[in-house]
PAKE-477037 format. One line per field, with one value per residue: x, y, z of N, C-alpha, C in turn; residue number from 1. Coordinates in steps of 0.2 Angstrom, whole numbers, plus 2048, in hexadecimal, padded with zeros to 3 digits. Each point is the difference from the previous one (the first is absolute). Example, Ala and Ser with C-alpha at 12.3 -4.5 7.8 and 13.67 -1.06 7.14 Angstrom:
<pts>
n_X	c(842 | 7FE)
n_Y	c(7E4 | 805)
n_Z	c(827 | 7FC)
ca_X	c(7FC | 804)
ca_Y	c(806 | 806)
ca_Z	c(800 | 801)
c_X	c(804 | 7FC)
c_Y	c(806 | 805)
c_Z	c(800 | 803)
num	c(1 | 2)
</pts>
This chain:
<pts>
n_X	c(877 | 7FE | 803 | 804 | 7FD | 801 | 807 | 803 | 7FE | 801 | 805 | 803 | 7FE | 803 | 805 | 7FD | 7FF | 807 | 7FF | 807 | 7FE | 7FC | 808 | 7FC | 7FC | 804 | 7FE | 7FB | 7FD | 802 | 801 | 7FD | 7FB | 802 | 801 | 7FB | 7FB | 806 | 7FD | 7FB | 801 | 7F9 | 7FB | 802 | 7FA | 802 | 7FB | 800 | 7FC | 801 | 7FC | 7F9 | 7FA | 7FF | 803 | 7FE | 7F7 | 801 | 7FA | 805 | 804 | 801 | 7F9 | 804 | 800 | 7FB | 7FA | 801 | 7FA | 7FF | 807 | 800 | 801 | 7FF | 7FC | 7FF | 803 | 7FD | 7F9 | 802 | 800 | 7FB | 7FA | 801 | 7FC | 7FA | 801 | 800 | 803 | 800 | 7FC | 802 | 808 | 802 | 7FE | 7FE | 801 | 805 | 7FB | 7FE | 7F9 | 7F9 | 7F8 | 7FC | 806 | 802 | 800 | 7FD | 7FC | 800 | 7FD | 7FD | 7FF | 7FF | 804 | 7FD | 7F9 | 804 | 7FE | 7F8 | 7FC | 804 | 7F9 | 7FE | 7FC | 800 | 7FA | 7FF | 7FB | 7FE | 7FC | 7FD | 803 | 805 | 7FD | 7FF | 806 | 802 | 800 | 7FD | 803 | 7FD | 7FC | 800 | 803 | 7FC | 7FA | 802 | 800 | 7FD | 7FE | 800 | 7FD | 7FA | 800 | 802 | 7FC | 7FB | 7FA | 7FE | 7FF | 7FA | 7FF | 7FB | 7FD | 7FA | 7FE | 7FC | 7FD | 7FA | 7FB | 804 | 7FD | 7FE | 7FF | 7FC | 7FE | 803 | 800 | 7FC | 7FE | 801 | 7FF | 7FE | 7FE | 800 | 7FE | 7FD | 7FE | 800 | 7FE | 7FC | 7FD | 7FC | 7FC | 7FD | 802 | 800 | 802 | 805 | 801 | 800 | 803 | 800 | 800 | 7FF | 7FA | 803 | 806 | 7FD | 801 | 801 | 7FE | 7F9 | 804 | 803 | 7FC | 804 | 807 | 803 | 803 | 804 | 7FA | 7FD | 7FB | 802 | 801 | 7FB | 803 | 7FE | 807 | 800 | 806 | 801 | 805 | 7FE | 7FF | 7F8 | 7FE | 7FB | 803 | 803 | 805 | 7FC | 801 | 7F9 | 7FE | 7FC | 804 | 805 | 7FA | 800 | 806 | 801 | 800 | 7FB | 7FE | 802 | 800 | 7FC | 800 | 7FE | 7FE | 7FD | 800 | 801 | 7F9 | 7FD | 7FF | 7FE | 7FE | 7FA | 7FE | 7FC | 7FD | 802 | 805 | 7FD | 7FD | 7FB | 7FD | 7FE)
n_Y	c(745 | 7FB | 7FE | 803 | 7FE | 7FA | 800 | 801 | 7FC | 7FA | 804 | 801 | 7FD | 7FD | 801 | 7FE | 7FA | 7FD | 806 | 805 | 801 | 805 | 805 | 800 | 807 | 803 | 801 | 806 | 7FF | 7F9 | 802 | 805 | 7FF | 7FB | 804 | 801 | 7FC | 803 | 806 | 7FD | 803 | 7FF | 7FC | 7FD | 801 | 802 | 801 | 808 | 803 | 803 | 803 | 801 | 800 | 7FF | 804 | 805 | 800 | 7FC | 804 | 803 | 7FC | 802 | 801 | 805 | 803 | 800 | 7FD | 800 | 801 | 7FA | 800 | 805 | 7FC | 807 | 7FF | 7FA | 7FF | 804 | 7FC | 7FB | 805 | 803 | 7FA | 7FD | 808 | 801 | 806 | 7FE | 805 | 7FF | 7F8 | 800 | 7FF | 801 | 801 | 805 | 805 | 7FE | 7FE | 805 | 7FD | 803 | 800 | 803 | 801 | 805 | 801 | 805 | 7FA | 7FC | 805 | 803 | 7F8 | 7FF | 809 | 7FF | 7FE | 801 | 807 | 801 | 801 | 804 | 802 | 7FA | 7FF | 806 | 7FC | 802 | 802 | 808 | 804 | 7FA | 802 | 800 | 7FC | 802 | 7FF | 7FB | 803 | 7FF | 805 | 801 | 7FB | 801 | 806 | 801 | 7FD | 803 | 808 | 7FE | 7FE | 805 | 801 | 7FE | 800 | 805 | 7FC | 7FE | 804 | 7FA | 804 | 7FD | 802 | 805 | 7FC | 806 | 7FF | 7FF | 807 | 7FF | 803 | 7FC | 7FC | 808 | 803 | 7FD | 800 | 805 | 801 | 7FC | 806 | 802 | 7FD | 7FD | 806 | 801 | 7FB | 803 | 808 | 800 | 7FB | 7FE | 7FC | 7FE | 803 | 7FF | 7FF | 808 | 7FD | 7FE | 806 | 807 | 7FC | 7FE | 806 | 7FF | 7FD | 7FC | 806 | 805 | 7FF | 806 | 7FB | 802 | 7FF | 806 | 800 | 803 | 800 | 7FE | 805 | 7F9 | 801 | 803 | 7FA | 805 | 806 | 806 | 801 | 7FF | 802 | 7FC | 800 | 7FF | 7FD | 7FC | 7FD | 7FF | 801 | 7FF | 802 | 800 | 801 | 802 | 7FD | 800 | 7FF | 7FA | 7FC | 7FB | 7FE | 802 | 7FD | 806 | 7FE | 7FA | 803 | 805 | 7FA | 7FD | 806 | 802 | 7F9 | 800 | 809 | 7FE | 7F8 | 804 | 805 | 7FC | 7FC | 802 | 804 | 7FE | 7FB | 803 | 800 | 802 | 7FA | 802 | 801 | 7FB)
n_Z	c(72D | 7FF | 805 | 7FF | 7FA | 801 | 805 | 7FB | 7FB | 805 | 804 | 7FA | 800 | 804 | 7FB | 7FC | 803 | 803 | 7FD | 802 | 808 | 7FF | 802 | 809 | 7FE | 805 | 806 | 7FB | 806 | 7FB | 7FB | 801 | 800 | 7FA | 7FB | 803 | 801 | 7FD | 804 | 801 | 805 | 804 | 806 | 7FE | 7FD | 800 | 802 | 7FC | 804 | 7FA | 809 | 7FF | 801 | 7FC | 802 | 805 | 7FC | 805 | 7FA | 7FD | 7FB | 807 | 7FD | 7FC | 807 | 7FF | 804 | 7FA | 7FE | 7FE | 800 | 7FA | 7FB | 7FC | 805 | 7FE | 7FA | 7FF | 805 | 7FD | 7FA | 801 | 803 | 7FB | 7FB | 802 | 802 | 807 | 802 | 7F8 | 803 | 807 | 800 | 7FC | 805 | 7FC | 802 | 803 | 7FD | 800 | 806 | 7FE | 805 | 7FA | 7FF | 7FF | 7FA | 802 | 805 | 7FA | 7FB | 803 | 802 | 7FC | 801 | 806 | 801 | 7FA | 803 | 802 | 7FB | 7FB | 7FE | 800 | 803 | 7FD | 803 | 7FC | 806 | 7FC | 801 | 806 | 805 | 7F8 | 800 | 808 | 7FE | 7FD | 7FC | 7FA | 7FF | 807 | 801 | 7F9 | 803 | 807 | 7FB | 7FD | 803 | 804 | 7F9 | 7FF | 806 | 7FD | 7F8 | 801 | 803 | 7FB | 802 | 7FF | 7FD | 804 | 7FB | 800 | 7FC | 800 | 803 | 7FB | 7FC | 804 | 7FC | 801 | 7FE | 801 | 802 | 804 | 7FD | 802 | 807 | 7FE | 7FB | 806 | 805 | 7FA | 800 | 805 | 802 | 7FB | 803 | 806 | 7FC | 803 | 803 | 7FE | 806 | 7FA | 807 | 7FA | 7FA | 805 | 803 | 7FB | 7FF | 808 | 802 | 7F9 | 803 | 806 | 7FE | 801 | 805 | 7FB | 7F9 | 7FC | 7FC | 803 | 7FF | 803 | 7FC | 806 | 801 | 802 | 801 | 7FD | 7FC | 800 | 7FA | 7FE | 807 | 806 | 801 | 7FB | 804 | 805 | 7FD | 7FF | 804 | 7FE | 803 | 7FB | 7FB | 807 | 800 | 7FD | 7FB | 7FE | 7F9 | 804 | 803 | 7FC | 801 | 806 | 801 | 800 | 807 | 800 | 7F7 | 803 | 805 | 7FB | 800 | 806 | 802 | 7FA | 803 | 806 | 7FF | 7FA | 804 | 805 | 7FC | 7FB | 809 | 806 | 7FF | 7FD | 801 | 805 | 801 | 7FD | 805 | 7FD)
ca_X	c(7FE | 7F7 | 7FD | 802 | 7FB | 7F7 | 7FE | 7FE | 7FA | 7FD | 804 | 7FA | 7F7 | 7FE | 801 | 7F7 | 7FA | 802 | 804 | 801 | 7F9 | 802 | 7FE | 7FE | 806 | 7FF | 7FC | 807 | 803 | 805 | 808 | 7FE | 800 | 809 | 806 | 7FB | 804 | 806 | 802 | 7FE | 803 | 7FC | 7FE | 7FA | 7FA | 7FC | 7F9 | 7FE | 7FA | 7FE | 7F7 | 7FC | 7FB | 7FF | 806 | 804 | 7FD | 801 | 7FA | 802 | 807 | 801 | 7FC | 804 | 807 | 7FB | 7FF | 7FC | 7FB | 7FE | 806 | 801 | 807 | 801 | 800 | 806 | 805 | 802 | 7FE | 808 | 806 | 7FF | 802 | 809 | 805 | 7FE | 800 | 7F8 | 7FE | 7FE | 7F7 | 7FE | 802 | 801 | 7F9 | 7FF | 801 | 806 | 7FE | 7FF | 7FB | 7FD | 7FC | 7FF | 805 | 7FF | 809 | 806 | 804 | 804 | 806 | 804 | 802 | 802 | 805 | 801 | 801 | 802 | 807 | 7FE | 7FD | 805 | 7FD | 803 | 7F9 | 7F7 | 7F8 | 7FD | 7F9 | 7FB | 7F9 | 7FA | 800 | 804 | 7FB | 7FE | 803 | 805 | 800 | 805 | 806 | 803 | 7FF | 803 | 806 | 800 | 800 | 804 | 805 | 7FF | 802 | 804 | 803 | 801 | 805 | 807 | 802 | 803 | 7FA | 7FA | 7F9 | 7FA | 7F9 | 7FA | 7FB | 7FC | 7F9 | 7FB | 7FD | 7F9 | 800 | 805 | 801 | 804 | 809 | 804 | 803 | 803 | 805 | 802 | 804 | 804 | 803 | 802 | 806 | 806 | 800 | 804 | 805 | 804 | 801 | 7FE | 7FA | 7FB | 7F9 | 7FA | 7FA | 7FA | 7FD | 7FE | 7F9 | 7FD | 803 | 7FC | 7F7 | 800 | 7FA | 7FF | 805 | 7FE | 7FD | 7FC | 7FB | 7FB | 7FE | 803 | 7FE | 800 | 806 | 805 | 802 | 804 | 7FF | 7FE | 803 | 805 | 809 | 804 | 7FA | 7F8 | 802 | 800 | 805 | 804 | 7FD | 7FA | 801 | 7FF | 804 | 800 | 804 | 804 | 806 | 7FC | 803 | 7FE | 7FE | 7F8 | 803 | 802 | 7FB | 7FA | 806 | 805 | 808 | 802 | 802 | 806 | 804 | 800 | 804 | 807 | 804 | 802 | 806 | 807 | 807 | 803 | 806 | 804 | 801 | 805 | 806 | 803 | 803 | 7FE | 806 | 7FF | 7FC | 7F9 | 7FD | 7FC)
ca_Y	c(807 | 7FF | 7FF | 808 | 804 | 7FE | 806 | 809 | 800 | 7FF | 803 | 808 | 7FD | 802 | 809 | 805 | 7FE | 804 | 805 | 802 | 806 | 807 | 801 | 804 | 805 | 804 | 805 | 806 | 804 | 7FA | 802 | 805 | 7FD | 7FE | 807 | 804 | 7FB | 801 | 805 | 7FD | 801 | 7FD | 7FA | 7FA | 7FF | 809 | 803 | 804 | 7FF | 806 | 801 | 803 | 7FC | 7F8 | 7FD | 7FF | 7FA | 7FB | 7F9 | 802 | 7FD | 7F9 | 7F8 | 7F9 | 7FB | 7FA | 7FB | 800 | 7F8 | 801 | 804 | 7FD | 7FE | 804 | 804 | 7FC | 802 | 809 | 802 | 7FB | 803 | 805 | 7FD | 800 | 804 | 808 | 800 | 7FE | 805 | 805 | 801 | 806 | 805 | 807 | 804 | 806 | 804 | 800 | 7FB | 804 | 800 | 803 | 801 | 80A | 800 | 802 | 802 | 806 | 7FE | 7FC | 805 | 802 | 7FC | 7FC | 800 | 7FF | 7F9 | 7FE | 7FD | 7FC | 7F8 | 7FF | 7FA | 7FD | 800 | 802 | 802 | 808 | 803 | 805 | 804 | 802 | 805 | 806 | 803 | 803 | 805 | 804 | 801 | 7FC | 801 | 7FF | 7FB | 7FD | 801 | 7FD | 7F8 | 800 | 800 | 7F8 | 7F8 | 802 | 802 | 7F6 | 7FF | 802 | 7FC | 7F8 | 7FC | 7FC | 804 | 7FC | 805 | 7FE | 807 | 800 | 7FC | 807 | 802 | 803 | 807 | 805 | 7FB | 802 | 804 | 7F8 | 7FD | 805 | 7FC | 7F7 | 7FF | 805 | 7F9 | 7FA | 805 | 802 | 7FA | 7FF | 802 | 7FD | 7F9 | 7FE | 7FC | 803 | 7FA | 804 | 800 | 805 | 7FD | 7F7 | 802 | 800 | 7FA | 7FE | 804 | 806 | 805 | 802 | 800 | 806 | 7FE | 806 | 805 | 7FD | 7F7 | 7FB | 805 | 7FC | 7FE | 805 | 805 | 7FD | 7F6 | 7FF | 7FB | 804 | 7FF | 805 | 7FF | 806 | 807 | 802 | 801 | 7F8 | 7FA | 7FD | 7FA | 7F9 | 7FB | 7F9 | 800 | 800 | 7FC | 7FA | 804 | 7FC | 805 | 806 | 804 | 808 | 807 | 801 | 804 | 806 | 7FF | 7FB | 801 | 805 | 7FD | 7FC | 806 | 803 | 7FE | 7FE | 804 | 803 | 7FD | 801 | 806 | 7FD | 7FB | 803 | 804 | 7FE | 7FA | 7FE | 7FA | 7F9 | 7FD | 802 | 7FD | 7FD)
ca_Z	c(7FD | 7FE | 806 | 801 | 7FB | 803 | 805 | 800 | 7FE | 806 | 804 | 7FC | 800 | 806 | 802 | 7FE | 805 | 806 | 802 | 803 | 801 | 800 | 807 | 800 | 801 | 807 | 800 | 800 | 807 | 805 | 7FE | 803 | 807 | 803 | 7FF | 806 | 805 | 7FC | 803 | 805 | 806 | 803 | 802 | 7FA | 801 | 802 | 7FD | 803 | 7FC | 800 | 7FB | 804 | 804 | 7FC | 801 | 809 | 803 | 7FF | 7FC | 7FB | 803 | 806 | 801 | 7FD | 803 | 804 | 7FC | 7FA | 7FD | 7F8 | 7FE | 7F9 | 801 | 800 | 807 | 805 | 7FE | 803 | 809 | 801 | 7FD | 803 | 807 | 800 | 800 | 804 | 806 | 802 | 803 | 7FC | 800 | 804 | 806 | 7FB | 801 | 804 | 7FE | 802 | 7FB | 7FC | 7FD | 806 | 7FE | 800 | 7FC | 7F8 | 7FD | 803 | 804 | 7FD | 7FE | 805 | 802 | 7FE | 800 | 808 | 7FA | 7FE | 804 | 809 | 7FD | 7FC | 7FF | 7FA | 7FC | 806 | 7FE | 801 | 7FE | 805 | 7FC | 802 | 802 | 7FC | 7FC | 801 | 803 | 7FC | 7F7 | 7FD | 7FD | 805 | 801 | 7FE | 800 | 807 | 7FF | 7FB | 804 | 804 | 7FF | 7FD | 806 | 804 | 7FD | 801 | 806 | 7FE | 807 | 7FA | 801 | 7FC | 800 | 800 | 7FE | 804 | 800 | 800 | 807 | 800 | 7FF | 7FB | 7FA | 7F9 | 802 | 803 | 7F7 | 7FC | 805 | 7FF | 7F9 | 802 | 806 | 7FB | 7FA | 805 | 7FE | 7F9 | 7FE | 803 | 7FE | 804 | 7FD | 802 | 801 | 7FF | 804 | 7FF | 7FD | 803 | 806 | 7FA | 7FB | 803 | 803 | 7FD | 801 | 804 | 806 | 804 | 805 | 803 | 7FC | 804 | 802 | 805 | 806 | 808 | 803 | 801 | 7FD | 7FD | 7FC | 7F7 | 7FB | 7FC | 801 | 808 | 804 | 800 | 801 | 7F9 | 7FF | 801 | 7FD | 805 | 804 | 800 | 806 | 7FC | 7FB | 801 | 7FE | 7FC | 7F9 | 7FC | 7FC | 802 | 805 | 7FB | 7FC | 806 | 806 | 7FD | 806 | 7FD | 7FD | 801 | 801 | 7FA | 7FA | 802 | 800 | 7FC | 7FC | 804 | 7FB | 7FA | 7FF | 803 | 7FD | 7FB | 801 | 808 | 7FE | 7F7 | 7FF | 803 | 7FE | 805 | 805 | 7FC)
c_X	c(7F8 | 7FE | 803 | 7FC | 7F8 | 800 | 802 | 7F7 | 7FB | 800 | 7F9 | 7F9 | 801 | 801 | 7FA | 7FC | 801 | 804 | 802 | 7FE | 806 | 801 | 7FC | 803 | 800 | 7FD | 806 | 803 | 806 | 806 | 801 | 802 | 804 | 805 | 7FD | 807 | 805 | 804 | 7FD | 805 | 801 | 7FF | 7FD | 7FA | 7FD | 7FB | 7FD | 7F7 | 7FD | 7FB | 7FD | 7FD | 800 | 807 | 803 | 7FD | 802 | 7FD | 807 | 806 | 7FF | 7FC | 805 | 805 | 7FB | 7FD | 7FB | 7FD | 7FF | 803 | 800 | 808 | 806 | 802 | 804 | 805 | 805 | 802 | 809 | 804 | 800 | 805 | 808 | 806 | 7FF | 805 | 7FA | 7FD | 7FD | 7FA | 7FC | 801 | 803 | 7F9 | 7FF | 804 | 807 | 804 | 7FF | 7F9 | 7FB | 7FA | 7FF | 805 | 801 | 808 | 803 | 802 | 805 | 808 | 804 | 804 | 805 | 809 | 801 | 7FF | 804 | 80B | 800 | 801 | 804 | 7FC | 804 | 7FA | 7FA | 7FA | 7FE | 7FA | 7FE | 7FE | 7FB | 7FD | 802 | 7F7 | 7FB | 805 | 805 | 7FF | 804 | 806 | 805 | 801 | 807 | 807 | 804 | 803 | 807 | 808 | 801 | 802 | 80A | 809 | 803 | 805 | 805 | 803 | 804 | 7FB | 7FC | 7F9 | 7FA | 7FA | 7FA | 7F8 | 7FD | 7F9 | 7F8 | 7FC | 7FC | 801 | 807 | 802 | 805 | 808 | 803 | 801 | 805 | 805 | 803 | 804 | 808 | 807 | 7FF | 807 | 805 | 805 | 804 | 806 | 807 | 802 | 7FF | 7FC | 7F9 | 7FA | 7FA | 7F9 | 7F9 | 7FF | 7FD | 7F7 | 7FA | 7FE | 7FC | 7FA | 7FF | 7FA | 7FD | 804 | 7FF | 7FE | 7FB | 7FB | 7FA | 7FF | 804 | 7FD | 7FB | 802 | 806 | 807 | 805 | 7FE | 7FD | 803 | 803 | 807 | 800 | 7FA | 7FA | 802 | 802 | 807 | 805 | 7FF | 7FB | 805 | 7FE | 801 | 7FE | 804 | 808 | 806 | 7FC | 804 | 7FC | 7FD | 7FA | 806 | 803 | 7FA | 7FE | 805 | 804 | 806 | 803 | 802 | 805 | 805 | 803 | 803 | 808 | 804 | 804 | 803 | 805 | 803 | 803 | 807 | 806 | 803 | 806 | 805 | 806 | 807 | 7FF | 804 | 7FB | 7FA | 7FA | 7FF | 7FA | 7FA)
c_Y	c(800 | 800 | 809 | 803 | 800 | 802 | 806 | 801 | 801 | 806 | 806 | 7FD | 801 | 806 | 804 | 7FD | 804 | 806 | 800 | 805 | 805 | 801 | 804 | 807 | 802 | 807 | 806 | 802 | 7FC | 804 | 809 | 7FA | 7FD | 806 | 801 | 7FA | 7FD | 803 | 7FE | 7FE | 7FC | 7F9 | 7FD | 7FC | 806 | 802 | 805 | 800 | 80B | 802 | 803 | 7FA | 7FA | 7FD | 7FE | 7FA | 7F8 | 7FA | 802 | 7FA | 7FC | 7FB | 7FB | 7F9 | 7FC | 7FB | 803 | 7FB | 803 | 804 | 7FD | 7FF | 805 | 804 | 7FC | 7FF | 807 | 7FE | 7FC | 804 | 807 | 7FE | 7FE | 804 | 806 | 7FD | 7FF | 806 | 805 | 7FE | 804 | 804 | 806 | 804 | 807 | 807 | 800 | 7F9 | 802 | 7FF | 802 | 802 | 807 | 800 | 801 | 7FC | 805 | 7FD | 7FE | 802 | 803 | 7FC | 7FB | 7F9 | 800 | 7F7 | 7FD | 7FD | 7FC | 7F7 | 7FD | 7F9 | 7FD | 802 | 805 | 802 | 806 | 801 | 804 | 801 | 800 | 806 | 805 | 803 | 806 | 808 | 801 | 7FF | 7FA | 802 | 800 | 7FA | 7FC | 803 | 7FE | 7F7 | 800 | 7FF | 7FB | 7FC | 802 | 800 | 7F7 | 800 | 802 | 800 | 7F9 | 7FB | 7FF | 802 | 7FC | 808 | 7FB | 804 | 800 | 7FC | 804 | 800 | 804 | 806 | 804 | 7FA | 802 | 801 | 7F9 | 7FD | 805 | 7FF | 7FA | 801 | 805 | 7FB | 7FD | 805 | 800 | 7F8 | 7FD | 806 | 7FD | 7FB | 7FC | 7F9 | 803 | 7FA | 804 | 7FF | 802 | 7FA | 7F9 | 801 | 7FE | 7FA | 7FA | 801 | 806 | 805 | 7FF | 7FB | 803 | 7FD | 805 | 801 | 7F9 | 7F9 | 7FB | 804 | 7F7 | 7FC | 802 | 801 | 7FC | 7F9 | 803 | 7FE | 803 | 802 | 806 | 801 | 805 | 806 | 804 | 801 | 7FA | 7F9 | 7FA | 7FA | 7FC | 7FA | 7F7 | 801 | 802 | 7FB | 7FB | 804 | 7FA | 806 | 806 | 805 | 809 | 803 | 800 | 803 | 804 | 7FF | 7F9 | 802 | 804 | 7FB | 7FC | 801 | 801 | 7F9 | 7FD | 803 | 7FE | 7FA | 7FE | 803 | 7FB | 7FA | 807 | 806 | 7FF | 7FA | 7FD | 7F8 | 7F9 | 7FC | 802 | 7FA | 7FB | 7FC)
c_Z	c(801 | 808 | 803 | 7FF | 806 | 806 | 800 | 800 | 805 | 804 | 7FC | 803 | 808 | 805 | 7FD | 804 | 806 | 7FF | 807 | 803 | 801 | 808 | 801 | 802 | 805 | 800 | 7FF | 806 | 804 | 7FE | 805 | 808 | 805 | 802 | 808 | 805 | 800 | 805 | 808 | 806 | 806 | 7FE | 7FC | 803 | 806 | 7FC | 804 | 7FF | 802 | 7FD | 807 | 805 | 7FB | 7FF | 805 | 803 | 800 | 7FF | 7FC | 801 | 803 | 800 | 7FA | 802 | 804 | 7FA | 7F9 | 7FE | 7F8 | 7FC | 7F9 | 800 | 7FD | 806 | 804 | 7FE | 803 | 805 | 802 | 800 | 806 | 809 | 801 | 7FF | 805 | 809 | 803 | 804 | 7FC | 7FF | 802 | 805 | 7FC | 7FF | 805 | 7FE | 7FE | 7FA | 7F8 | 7FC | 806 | 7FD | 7FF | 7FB | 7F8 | 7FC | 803 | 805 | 802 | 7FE | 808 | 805 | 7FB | 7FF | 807 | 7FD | 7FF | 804 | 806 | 7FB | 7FA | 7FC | 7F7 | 7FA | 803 | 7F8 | 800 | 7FD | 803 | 7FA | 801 | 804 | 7FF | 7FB | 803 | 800 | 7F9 | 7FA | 7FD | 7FE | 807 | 801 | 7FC | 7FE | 807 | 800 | 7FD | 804 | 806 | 7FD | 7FC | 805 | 804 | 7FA | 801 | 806 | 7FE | 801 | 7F7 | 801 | 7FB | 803 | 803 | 7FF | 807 | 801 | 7FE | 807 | 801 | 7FF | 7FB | 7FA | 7FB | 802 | 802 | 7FA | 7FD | 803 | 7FF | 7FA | 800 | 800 | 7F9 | 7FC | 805 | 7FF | 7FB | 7FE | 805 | 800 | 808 | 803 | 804 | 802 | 7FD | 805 | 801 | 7FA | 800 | 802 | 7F9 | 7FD | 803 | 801 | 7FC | 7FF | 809 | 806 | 805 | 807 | 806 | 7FF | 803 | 7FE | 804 | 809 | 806 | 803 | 804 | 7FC | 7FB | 7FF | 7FC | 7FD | 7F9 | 803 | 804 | 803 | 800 | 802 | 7F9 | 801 | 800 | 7FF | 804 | 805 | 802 | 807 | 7FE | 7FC | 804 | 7FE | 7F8 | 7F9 | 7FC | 7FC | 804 | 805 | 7FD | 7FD | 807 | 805 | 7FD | 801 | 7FB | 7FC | 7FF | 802 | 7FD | 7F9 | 804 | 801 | 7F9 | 7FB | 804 | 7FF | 7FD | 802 | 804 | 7FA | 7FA | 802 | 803 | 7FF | 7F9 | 801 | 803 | 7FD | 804 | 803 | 7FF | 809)
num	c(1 | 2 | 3 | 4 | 5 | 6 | 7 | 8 | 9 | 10 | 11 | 12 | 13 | 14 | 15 | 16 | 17 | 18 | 19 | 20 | 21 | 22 | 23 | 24 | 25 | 26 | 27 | 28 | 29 | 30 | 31 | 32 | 33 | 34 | 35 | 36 | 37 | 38 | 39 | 40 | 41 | 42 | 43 | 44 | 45 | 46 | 47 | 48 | 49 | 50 | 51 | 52 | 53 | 54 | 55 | 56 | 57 | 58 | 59 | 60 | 61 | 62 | 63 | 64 | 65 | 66 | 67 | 68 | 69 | 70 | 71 | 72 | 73 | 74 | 75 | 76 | 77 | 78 | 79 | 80 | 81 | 82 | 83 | 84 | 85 | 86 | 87 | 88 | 89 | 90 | 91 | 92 | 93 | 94 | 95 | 96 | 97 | 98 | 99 | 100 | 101 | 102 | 103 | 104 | 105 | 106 | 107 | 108 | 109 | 110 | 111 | 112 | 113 | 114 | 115 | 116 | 117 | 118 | 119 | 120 | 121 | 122 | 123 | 124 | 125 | 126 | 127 | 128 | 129 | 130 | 131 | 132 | 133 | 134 | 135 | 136 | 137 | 138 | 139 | 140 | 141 | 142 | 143 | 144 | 145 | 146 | 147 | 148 | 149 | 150 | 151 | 152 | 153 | 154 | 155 | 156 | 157 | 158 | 159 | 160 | 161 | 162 | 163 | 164 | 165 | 166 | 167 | 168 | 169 | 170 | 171 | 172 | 173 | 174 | 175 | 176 | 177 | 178 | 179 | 180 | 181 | 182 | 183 | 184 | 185 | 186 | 187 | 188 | 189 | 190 | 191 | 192 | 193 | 194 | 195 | 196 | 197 | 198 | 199 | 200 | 201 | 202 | 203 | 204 | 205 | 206 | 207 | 208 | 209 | 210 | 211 | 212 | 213 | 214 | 215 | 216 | 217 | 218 | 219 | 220 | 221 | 222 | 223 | 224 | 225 | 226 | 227 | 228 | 229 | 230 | 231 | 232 | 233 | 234 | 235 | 236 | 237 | 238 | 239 | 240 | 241 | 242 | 243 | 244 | 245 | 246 | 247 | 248 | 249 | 250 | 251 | 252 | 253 | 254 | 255 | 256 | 257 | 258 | 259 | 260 | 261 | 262 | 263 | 264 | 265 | 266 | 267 | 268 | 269 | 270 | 271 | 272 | 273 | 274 | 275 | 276 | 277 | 278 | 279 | 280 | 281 | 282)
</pts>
């Protein structure tokens, strides 16, 4: 009775030093997101990549199936889970117009092709980013009923839609952030995951991202040591910072950066959507 008594006793006391930890929760868009790829039709590890110029470009993706240096171990962990599950043609041969990404390119484009897309590529998963060049031309309330209908359209395909905000941008700072906060609500309304790439940019270089503006004057067009280039529009590439993922790298290369983010939503979505059952890839 006496020795019961003492480790009940014990059992209490080390249930207060060690609690048991709380799980961690899942993000709201895994249960949404699963129902999505529930209906999924097509080829597993299919990655559509839809977008304009920062997209079609091949600083964008493709340097990720080659050699990376000073990879954090967050990003190595993804780059395993990623390399084992994607198809290998989705680095960089799902490129060009017939791909569903293209230099010039607004959301309207996007809207009127989509559904051709989506039957050629029947992707498992596609990346979506425009707005860069929606700033010149279309209103916010367009912008974000177009975006809207897009990603809406990969759903009801069955196709796992990861958003992406826009990158800022010379001369239009503002609207490119009303943009970016557009793409976060769409996001949420549609229970989606999202990469906040407009804020990573901020977040790293919050008073001089700009590769346009004059303290970065007499460099070419895409090695300034910032995150978008000297054309105030697309992100920078650096050709020292290439394949490099060490912290200076993510503040100085745009493309790394972008790389870096996008690989680590898609494998999220593959660990907690695609393949929940299995054991990640360690």
């Amino acid at each position: 009775m006496q020795r019961s008594l003492l480790l009940t006793l014990l059992v209490g006391v080390f249930s207060e030093i060690s609690p048991t930890p709380e799980p961690t929760p899942l993000p709201a868009w895994v249960g949404p997101v699963r129902e999505v790829h529930a209906r999924f039709t097509g080829q597993p590890g299919t990655l559509a990549l839809f977008g304009d110029s920062i997209t079609v470009s091949l600083a964008f993706w493709a340097p990720l199936a080659y050699e990376c240096r000073n990879v954090p171990p967050e990003m190595a962990h993804a780059l395993a889970i990623v390399k084992d599950y994607m198809r290998p043609e989705c680095w960089r041969e799902w490129r060009g117009p017939e791909f569903g990404n293209e230099g010039g390119t607004t959301v309207r484009w996007g809207k009127e092709h989509i559904r051709e897309w989506l039957k050629k590529l029947n992707p498992e998963t596609a990346i979506i980013m425009w707005g860069t060049n929606d700033l010149n031309d279309l209103s916010e309330d367009e912008y974000r009923s177009t975006l809207k209908q897009v990603v809406q359209e990969c759903l009801d395909n069955g196709t796992v839609v990861i958003l992406t905000t826009i990158p800022p941008r010379h001369g239009r700072e503002e609207k490119a952030a009303r943009f970016a906060q557009i793409v976060r609500e769409i996001a949420d309304a549609l229970r989606v995951p999202l990469i906040d790439y407009h804020a990573e940019i901020l977040k790293r270089r919050p008073t001089d991202w700009d590769g346009a503006s004059d303290a970065f004057r007499g460099y070419e067009v895409y090695e300034v040591p910032t995150l978008i280039s000297g054309d105030g529009v697309h992100p920078s590439n650096p050709q020292r910072f290439m394949g490099d993922f060490s912290s200076e790298a993510l503040r100085c290369s745009g493309y790394g950066l972008r790389n870096y983010l996008t690989l680590l939503a898609y494998a999220e979505v593959i660990e907690r959507v695609l393949r929940p059952t299995q054991a990640p890839a360690r």
